[in-house]
N, C-alpha and C positions, 0 to 999 in steps of 0.2 A: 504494500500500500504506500504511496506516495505521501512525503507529509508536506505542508506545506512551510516557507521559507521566506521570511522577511527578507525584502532586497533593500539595502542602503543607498542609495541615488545620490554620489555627490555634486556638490553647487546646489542643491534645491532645500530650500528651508524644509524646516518637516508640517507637515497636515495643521489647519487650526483643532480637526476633531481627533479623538484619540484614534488613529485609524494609519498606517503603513504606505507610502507614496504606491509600492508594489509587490506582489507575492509570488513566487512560485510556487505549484504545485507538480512537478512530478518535470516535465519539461511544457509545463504551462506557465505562460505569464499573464499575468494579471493584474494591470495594474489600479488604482482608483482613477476614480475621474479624474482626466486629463485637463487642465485649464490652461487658458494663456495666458498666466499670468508671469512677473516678474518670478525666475526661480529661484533666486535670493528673498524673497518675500519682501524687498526695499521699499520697491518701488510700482505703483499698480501703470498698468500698461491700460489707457483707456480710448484709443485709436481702434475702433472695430478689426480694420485690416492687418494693422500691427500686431494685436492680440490673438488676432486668428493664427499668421506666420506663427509669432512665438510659439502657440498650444502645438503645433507641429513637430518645431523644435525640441521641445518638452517632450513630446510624445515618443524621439526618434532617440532621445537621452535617457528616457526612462526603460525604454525596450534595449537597448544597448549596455544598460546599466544592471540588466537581467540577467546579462548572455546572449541574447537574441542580437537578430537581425532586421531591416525592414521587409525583407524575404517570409519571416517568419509571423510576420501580421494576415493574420486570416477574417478578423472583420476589425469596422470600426464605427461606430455610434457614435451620431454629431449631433448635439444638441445646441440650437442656435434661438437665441435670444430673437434676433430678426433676420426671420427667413431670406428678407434680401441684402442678406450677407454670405448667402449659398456661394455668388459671384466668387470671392474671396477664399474659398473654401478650395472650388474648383481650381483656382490660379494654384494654393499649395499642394492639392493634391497631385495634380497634372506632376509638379518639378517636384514631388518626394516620390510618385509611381509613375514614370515617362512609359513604362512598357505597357502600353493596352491588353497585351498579351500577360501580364503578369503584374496585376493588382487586387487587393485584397477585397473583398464584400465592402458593401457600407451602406450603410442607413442615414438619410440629415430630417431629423424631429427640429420641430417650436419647441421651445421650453420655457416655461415659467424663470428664470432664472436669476440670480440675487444680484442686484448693485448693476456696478459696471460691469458684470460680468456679460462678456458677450458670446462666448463659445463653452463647451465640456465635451468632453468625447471620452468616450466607453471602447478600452481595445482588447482583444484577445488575441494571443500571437504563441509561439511556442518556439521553443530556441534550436 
């Protein structure tokens, strides 16, 4: 049985809730909600487009910071504040996945979501 395994993601402050930036399970990664925010927790990134790139960024730090790869992203769940910020969405996903032939699943949801916050994304990837 597989247990699972706190990953330590350096440069990224830690969670405000009592909660793990990402886990592994077996050669599953898992990480929590993904944001765009500042990974230093500094400074908040409040540029729709900026904060989108960044969540990207974060995303491709925290999966590399597992053991993984971007290869190893099999879905990803976008949660966007304002749906016409999809635009922005498609611009990083296009230059993190250029191979049409070889991109992971994905979902982009409205969400309710708190403050400035303009993006979250849900990923599952395995290393």
């Amino acid at each position: 049985m597989a247990k699972r395994s706190v990953v330590k993601v350096p440069g990224m402050a830690g969670h405000r809730n009592p909660i793990p930036t990402c886990v592994t399970l077996g050669d599953l990664i898992l990480p929590s909600v993904i944001s765009g925010h500042d990974p230093s927790g500094t400074d908040p990134i409040t540029d729709p487009a900026r904060q989108i790139q960044q969540a990207f960024v974060n995303m491709k730090h925290i999966i590399e910071s597992a053991g993984g790869t971007l290869d190893g992203i099999g879905k990803v769940v976008v949660y966007l504040k304002d749906f016409s910020h999809r635009q922005f969405v498609n611009e990083q996903w296009l230059a993190m996945f250029p191979d049409e032939g070889n991109r992971p699943a994905r979902h982009v949801m409205k969400a309710d979501l708190q403050g400035t916050t303009w993006i979250q994304m849900d990923v599952i990837a395995s290393k």
